[in-house]
KOLBA-94087 format. One line per field, with one value per residue: residue in three letters; x negated, y, z of N, C-alpha, C in turn. Coordinates in steps of 0.001 Angstrom, whole numbers, always signed. Layout:
<recs>
resn: c(Ala / ...)
n.X: c(X / ...)
n.Y: c(Y / ...)
n.Z: c(Z / ...)
ca.X: c(X / ...)
ca.Y: c(Y / ...)
ca.Z: c(Z / ...)
c.X: c(X / ...)
c.Y: c(Y / ...)
c.Z: c(Z / ...)
</recs>
This chain:
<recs>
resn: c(Unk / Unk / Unk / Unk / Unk / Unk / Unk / Unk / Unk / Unk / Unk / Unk / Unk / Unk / Unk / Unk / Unk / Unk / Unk / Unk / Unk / Unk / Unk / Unk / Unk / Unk / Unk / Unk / Unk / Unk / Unk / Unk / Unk / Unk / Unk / Unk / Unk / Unk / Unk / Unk / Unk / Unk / Unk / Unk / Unk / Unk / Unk / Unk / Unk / Unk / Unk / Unk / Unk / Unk / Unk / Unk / Unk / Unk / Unk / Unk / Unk / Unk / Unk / Unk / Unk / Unk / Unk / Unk / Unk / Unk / Unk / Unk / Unk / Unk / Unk / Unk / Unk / Unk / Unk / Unk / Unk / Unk / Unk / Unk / Unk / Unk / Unk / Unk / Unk / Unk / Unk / Unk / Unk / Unk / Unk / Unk / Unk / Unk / Unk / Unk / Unk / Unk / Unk / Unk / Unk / Unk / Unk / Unk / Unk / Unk / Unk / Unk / Unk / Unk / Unk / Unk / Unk / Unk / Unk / Unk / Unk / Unk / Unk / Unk / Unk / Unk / Unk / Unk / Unk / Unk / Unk / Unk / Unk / Unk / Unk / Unk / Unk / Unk / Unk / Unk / Unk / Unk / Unk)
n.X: c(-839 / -503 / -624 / +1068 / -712 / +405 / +1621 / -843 / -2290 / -659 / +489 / -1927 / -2502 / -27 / -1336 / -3234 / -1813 / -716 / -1652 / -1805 / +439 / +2176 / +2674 / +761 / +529 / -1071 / -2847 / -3111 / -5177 / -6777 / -5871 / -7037 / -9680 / -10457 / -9730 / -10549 / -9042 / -7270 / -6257 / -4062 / -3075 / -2271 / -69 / +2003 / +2894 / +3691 / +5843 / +7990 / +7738 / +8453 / +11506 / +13014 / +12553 / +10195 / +7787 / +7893 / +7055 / +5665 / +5346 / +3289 / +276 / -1182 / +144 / +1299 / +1537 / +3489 / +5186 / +7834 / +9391 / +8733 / +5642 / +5791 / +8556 / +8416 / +8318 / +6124 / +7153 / +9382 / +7735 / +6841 / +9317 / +9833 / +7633 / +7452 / +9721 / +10637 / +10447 / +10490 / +8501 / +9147 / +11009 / +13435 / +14272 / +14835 / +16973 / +19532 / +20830 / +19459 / +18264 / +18264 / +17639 / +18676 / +20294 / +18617 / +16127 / +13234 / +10950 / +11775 / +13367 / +10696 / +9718 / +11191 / +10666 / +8073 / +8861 / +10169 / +8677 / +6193 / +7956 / +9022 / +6762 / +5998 / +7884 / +7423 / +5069 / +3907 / +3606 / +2389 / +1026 / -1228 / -2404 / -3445 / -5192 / -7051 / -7965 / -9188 / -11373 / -12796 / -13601 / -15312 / -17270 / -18732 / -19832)
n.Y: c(-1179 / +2417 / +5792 / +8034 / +10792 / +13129 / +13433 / +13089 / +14856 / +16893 / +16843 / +18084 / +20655 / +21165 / +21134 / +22793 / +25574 / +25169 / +26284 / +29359 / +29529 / +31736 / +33878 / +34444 / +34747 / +32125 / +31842 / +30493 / +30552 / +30578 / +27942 / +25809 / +26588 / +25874 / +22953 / +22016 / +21842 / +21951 / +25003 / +25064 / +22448 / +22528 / +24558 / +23293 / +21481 / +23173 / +23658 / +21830 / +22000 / +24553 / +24024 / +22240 / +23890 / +23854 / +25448 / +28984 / +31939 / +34673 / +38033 / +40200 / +42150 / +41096 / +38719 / +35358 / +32054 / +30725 / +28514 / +27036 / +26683 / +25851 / +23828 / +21519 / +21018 / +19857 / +16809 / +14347 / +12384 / +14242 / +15823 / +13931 / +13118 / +15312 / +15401 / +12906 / +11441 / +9253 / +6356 / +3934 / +1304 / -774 / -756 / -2138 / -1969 / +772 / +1016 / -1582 / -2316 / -2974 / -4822 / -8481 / -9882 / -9961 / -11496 / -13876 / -13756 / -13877 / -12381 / -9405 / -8444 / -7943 / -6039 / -4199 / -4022 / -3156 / -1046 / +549 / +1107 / +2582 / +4480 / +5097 / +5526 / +8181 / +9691 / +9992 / +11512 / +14818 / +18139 / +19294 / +17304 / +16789 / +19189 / +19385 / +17200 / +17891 / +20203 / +18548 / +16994 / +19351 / +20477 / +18374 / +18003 / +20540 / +20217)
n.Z: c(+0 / -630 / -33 / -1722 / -3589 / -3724 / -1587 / +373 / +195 / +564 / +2565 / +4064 / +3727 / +4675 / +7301 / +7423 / +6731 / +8926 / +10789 / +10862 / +12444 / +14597 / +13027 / +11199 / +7727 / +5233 / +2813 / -470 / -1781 / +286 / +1829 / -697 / -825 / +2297 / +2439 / +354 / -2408 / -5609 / -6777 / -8563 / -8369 / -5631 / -5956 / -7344 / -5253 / -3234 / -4029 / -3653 / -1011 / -217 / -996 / +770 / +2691 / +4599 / +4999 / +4158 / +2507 / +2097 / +1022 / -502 / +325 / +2421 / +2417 / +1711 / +2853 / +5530 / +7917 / +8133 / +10518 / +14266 / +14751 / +16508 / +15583 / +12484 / +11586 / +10410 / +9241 / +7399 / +5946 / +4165 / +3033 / +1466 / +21 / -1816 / -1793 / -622 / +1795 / +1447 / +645 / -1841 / -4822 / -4215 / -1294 / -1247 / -2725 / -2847 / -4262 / -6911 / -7581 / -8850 / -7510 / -5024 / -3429 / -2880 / -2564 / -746 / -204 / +231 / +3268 / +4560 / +3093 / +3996 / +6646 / +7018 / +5626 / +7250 / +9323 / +9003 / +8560 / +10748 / +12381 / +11173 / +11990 / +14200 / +14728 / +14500 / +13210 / +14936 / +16544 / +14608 / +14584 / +17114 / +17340 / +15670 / +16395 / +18874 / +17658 / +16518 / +18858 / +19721 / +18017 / +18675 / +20840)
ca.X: c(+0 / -1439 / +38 / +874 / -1579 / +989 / +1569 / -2052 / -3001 / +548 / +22 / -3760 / -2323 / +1005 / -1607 / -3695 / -1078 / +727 / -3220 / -1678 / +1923 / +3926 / +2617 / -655 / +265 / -2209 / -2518 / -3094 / -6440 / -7871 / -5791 / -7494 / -11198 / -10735 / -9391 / -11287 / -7818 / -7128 / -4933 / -3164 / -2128 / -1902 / +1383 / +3027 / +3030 / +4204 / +7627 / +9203 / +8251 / +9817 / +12928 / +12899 / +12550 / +9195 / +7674 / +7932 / +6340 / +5496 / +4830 / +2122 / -1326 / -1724 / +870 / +630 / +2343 / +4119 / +5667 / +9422 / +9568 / +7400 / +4576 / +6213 / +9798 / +8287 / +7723 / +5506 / +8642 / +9919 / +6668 / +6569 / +10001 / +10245 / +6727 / +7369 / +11577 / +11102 / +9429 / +10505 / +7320 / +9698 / +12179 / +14822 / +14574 / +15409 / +17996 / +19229 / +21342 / +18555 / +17296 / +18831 / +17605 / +18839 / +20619 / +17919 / +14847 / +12282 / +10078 / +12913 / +12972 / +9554 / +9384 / +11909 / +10561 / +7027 / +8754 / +11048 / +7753 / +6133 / +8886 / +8922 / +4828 / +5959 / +8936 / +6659 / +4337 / +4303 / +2110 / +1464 / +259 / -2145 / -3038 / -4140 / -6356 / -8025 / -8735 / -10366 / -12552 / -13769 / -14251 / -16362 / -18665 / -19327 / -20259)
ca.Y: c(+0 / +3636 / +6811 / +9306 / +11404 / +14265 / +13373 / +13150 / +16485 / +18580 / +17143 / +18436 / +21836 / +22071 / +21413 / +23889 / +26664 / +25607 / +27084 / +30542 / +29801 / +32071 / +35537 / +34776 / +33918 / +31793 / +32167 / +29038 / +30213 / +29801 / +26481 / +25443 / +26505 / +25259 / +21718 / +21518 / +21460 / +23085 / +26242 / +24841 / +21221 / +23325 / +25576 / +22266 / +21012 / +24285 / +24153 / +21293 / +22108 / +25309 / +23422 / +21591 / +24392 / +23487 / +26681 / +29865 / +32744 / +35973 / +38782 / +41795 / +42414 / +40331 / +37987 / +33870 / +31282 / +30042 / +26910 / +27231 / +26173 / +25302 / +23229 / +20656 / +20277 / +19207 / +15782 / +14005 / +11972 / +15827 / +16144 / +12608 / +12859 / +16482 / +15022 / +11514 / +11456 / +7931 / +5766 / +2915 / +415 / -1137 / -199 / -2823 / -1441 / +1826 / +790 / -3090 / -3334 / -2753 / -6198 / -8771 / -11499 / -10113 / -12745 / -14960 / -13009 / -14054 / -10924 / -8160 / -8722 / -8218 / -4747 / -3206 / -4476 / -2539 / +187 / +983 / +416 / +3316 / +5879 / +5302 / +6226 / +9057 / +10207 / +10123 / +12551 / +16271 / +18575 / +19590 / +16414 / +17048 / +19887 / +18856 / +16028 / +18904 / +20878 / +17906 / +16814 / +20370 / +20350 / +17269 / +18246 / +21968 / +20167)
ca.Z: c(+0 / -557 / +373 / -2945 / -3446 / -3419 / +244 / +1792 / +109 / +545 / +4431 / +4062 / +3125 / +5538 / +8724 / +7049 / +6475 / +10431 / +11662 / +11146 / +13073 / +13945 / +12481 / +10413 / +6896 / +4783 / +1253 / -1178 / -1840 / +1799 / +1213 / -1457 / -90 / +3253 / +2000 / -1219 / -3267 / -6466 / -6216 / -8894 / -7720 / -4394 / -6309 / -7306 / -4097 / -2393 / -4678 / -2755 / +291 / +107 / -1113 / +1711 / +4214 / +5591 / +4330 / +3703 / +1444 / +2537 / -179 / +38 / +358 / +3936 / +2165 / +2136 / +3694 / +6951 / +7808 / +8514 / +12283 / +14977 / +14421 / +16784 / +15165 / +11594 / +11660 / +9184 / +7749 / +7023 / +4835 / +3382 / +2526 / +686 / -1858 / -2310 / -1769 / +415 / +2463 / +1398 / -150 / -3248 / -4790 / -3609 / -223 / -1119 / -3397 / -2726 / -5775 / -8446 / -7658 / -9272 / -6832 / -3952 / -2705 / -2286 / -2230 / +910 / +654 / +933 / +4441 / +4851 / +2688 / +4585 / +8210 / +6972 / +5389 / +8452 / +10563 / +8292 / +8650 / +12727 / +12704 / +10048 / +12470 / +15715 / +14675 / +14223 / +12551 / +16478 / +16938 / +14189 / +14868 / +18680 / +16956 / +14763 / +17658 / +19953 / +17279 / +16621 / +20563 / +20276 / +17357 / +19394 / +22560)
c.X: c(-883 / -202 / +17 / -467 / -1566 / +1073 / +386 / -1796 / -1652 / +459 / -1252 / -2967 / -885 / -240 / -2598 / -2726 / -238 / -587 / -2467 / -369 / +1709 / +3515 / +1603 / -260 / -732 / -2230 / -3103 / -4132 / -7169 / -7258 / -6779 / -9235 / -11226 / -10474 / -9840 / -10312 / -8046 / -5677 / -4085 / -2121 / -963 / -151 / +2378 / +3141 / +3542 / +5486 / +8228 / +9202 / +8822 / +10992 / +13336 / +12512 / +11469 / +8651 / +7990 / +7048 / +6503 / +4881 / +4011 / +724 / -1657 / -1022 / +435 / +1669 / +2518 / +4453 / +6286 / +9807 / +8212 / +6688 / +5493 / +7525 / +9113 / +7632 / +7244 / +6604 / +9074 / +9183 / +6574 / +8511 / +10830 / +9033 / +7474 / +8762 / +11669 / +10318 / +9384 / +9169 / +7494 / +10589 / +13121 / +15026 / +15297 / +16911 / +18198 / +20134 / +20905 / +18233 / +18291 / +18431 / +17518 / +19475 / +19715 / +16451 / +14367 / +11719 / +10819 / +12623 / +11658 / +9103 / +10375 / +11648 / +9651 / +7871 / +9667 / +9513 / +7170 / +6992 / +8860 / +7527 / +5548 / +7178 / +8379 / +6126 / +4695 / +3481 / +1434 / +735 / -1262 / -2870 / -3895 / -5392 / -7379 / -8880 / -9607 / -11761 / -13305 / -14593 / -15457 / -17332 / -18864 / -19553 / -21622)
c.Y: c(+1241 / +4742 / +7376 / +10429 / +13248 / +14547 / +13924 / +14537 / +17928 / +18341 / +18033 / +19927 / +22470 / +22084 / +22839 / +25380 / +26820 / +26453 / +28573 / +30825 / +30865 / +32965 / +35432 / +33419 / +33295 / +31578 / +30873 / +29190 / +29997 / +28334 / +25341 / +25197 / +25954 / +23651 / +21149 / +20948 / +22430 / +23910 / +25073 / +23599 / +22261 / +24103 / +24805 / +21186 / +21562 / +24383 / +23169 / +21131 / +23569 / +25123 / +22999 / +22194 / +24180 / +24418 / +27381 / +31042 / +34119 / +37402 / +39602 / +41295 / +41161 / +39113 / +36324 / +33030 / +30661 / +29204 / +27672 / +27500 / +25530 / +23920 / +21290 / +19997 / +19703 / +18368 / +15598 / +13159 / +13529 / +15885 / +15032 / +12506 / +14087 / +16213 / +13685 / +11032 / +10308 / +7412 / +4380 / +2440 / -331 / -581 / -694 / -2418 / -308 / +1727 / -809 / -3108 / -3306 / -4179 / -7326 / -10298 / -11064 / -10688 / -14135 / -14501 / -12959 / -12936 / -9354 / -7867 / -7903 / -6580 / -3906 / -3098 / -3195 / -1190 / +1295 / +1040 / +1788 / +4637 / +5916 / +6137 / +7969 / +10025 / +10741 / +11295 / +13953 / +16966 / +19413 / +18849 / +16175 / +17964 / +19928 / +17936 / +16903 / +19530 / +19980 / +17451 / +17998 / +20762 / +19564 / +17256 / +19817 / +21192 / +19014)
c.Z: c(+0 / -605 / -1133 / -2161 / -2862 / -1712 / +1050 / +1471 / +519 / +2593 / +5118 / +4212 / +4151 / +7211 / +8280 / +7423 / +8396 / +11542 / +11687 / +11698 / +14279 / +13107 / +11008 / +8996 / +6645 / +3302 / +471 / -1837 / -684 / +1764 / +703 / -700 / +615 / +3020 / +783 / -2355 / -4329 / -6250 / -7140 / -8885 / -6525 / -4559 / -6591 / -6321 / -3303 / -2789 / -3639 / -1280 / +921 / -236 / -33 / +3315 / +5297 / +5478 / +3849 / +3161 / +1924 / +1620 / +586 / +376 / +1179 / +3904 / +2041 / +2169 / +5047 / +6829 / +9101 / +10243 / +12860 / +14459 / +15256 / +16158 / +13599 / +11400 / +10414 / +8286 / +7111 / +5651 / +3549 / +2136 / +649 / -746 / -2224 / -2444 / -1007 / +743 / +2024 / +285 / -1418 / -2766 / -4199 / -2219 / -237 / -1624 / -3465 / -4033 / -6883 / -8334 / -7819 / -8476 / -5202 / -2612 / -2032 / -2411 / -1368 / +1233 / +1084 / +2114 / +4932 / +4269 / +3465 / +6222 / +7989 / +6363 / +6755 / +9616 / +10199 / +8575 / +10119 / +12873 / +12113 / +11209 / +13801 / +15629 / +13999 / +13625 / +13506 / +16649 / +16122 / +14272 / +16613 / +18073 / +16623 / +15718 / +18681 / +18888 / +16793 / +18162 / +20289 / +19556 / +17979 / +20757 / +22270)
</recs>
């Protein structure tokens, strides 16, 4: 299993942008620099998560971006779900009547145990909780 790529990097880029919560936009070129992204992936990654209310856009000179609500209410399902649209690992999970052997299909079961297992981790965490991690291991390489 591997994460989209849209995911890691638009997660790379919302803990980035929640560094300047509440007041201090961040603009999608410190983005980019600080995360080694290109602006321009970086702009099609920024559309659905301002669809999705996780961010917001701030015009003018000192202008940038925020992220919507506290750092603690937007869980990483929030993020996973506004790039990638699901968690589920096949399709028949997401959708059981595409599969035409789902009546007797052994591994079903088995993709929906892991993809439900997946969205719990994804539901737990916050982009507080990442951002706490960020901060102890900058602690622990300055000491």
């Amino acid at each position: 299993m591997r994460i989209p790529t849209r995911t890691r990097y638009g997660l790379r880029a919302m803990v980035e942008i929640a560094t300047g919560y509440p007041d201090k936009p961040i603009s999608l070129r410190q983005v980019a620099k600080k995360q080694s992204l290109s602006i321009k992936y970086l702009e099609q990654l920024i559309t659905p998560l301002k669809t999705a209310e996780l961010v917001r856009s701030i015009r003018g000179v000192h202008g940038g971006y925020l992220i919507a609500k506290p750092p603690a209410e937007i869980s990483l399902f929030e993020i996973y779900l506004a790039l990638d649209g699901s968690v589920a690992l096949v399709d028949c999970v997401a959708n059981n009547n595409r599969c035409p052997h789902q009546d007797s299909c052994t591994t079903q079961p088995l993709w929906a145990e892991m993809s439900d297992a997946l969205e719990k981790i994804l539901k737990s965490k916050s982009i507080a909780s990442l951002l706490e991690e960020m901060s102890q291991k900058r602690d622990v390489a300055n000491n």
